[in-house]
N, C-alpha and C positions, 0 to 999 in steps of 0.2 A: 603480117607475120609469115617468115619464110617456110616452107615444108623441113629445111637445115636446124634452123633457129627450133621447130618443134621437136624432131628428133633430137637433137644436142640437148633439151630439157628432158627430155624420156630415156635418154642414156646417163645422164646425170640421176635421175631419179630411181631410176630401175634396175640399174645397171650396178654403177658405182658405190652411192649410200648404202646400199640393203649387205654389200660388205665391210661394212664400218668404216668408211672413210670419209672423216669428220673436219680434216683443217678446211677452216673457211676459205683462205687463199686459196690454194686449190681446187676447189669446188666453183668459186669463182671463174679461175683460168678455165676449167673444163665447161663450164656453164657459155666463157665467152672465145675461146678459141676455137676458128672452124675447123673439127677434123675433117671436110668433105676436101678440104683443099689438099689435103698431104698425103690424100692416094692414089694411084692413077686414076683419071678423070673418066675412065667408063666404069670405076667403081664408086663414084660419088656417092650417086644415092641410097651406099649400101653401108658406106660408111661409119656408121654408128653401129652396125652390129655385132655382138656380142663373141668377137672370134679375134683371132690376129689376122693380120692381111701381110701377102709378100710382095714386098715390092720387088726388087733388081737385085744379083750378083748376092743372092745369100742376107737379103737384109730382108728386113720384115717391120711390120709395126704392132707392137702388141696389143691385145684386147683391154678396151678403156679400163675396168675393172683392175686387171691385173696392173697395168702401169701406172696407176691412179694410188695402189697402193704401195707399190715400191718407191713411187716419190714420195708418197708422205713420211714413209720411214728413215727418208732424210733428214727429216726434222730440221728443215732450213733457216739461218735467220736469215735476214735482208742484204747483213755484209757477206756470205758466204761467194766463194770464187769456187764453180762447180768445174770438173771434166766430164762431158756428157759422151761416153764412147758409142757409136754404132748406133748414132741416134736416126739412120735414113735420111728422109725426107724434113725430118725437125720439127716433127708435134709436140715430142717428149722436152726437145728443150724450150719450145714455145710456151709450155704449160707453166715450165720451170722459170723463166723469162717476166713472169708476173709475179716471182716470190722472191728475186735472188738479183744482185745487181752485175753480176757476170759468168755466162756461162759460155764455158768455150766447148763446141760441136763439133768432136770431130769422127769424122767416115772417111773408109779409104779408096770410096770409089769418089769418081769428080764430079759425075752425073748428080748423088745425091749430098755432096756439100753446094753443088750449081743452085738445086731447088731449096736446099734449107736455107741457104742466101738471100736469094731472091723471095722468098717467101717471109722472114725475115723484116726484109724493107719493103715488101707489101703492107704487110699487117704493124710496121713500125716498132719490130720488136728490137729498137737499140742495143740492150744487154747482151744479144745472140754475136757471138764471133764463130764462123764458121770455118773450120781449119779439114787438108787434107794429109792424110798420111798413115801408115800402118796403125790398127787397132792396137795391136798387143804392146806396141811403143810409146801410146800415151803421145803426151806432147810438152817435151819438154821445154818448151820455150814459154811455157806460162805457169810450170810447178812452181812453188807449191799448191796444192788444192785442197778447200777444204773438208770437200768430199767428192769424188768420183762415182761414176754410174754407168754401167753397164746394162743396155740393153740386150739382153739375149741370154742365152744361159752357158755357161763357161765351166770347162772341167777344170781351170788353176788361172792363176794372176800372175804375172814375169815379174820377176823383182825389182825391172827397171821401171814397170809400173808402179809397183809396190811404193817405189824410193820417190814418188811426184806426191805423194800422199803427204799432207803436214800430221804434226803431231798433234793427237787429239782428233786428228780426222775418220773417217769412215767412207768405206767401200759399199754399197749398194749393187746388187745384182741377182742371179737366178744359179744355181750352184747344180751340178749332173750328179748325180748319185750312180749308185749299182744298181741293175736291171730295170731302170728306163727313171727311177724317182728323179725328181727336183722337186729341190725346193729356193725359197726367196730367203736370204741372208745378208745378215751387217757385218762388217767385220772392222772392227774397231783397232785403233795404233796407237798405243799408250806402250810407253819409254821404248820404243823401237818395236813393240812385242806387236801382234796381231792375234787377234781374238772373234772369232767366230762365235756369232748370235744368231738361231733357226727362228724365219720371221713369221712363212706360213710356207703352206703346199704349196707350189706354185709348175706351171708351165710353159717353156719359151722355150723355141727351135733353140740349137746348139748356133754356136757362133766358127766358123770355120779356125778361126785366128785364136780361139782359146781351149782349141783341143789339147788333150794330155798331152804333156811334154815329161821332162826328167824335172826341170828346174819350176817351183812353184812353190808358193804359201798355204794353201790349203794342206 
């Protein structure tokens, strides 16, 4: 039994569960995906600890706890066609990748679509398509989605993201408030409308590509 394999069960048990976070699947993925691989490799063995870690150029990977429940508030089925934005290095869609039969990854640096790739067909995770190109443009070469996710925490959503969202779908993410609050919200698209849901407290660096702008749905 590896020192990885014991931590990844003590982050799982400790970490994770004691915030209510109950889908089997996912518990699973987290139980059997190694996060020592998707952070820089002098940060291996620290990997499981209870923080966010930053990778490269503004990206990050969030604290197992907190990303653990923002997926679950996907409330995935099996057929679901995910957009995972600003997923780095690709733990968040690897997780995802054991519940959903396509999730397209996409980052806008090259470095961290290079390693969610390769990383990807390491560990054999088929479902994972790993795409490059602006965050806040989505990707429209594979809307509609049934749900989209945003890693990080975002002051608004572009409407040309908005418009990759199917009907009946939902947006996942961490939302900036006044004087420093976030929180985790769903925001749901029934008959064109968009409808904001407060999911819990939550924490995640800002995202450089979803700072205020004029034009947004929030």
């Amino acid at each position: 039994m590896s020192d990885f394999f014991v931590m990844r069960q003590n982050m799982v048990k400790r970490q994770v569960i004691p915030e209510n976070v109950t889908n089997p699947l996912l518990i699973d993925a987290l139980f059997t995906i190694p996060r020592e691989k998707f952070v820089p490799s002098q940060l291996a063995r620290i990997a499981y600890m209870d923080t966010d870690f930053f990778l490269n150029k503004g990206r990050f990977l969030l604290r197992p706890a907190t990303l653990a429940r923002l997926l679950e508030a996907l409330n995935l089925k099996s057929s679901d066609k995910i957009l995972y934005i600003a997923g780095g290095t690709g733990y968040g869609p690897a997780l995802l990748s054991q519940m959903a039969h396509h999730i397209i990854a996409l980052d806008s640096e090259e470095t961290l679509t290079q390693t969610t790739e390769r990383l990807a067909q390491e560990l054999h995770l088929s479902s994972i398509e790993s795409v490059l190109g602006p965050l806040e443009e989505g990707w429209e070469n594979g809307a509609p989605y049934d749900k989209i996710f945003i890693e990080g925490c975002v002051d608004f959503i572009p409407r040309t993201l908005a418009a990759q969202l199917k009907e009946g779908g939902q947006f996942i993410t961490i939302k900036s408030l006044e004087e420093k609050k976030r929180i985790a919200v769903k925001i749901d698209k029934k008959q064109g409308v968009f409808t904001e849901n407060f999911l819990f407290d939550a924490f995640a660096p800002r995202l450089k590509s979803f700072q205020a702008q004029k034009s947004f749905i929030f």
